[in-house]
C-alpha positions in Angstrom: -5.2 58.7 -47.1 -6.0 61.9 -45.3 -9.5 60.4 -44.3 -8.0 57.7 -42.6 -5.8 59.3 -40.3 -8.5 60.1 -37.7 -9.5 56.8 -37.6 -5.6 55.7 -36.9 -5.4 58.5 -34.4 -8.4 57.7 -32.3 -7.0 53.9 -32.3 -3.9 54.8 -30.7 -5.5 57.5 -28.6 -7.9 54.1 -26.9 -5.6 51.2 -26.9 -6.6 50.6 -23.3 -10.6 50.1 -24.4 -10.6 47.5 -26.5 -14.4 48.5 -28.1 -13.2 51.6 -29.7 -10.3 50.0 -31.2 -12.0 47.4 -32.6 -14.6 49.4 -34.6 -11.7 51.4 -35.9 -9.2 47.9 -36.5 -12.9 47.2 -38.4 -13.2 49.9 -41.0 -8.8 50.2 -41.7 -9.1 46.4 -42.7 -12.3 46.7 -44.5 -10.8 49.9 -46.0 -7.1 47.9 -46.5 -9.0 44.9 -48.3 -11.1 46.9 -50.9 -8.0 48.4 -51.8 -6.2 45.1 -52.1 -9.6 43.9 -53.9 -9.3 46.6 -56.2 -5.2 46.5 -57.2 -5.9 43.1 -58.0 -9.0 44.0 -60.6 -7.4 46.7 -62.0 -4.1 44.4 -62.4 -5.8 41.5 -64.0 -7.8 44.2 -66.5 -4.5 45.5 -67.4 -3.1 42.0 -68.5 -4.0 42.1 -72.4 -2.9 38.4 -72.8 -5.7 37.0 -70.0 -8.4 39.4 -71.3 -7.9 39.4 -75.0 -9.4 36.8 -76.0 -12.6 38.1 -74.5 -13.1 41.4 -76.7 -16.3 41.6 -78.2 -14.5 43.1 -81.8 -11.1 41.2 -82.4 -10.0 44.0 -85.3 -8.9 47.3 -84.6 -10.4 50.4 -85.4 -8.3 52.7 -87.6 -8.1 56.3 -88.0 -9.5 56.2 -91.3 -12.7 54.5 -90.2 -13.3 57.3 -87.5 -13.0 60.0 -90.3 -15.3 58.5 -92.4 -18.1 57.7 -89.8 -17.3 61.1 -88.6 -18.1 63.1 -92.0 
């Protein structure tokens, strides 16, 4: 969030001029929106009941098993 604060800074500094603020308005919401973009991926790979059914082994893998292929 630090990185962004020059950009907020300069916006305010040149509200009069309305080029400057609008390449700085540009990269917050581009900056705001891959955020959003990425809450909602993360989100919807969190849900276990939506992405379940898409696993590419439906059993578990057990301790046991890891011991074994380990030794």
């Amino acid at each position: 969030y630090l990185l962004y604060a020059p950009l907020i800074v300069k916006g305010f500094n040149l509200r009069g001029e309305e080029e400057a603020l609008n390449w700085c308005f540009h990269i917050l919401a581009i900056s705001a929106l891959r955020g959003f973009v990425h809450q909602l991926w993360y989100s919807y790979s969190s849900m276990l009941f939506l992405s379940n059914k898409y696993r590419i082994i439906k059993k578990g893998v057990d301790f046991k098993q890891i011991d074994r292929e380990w030794n």
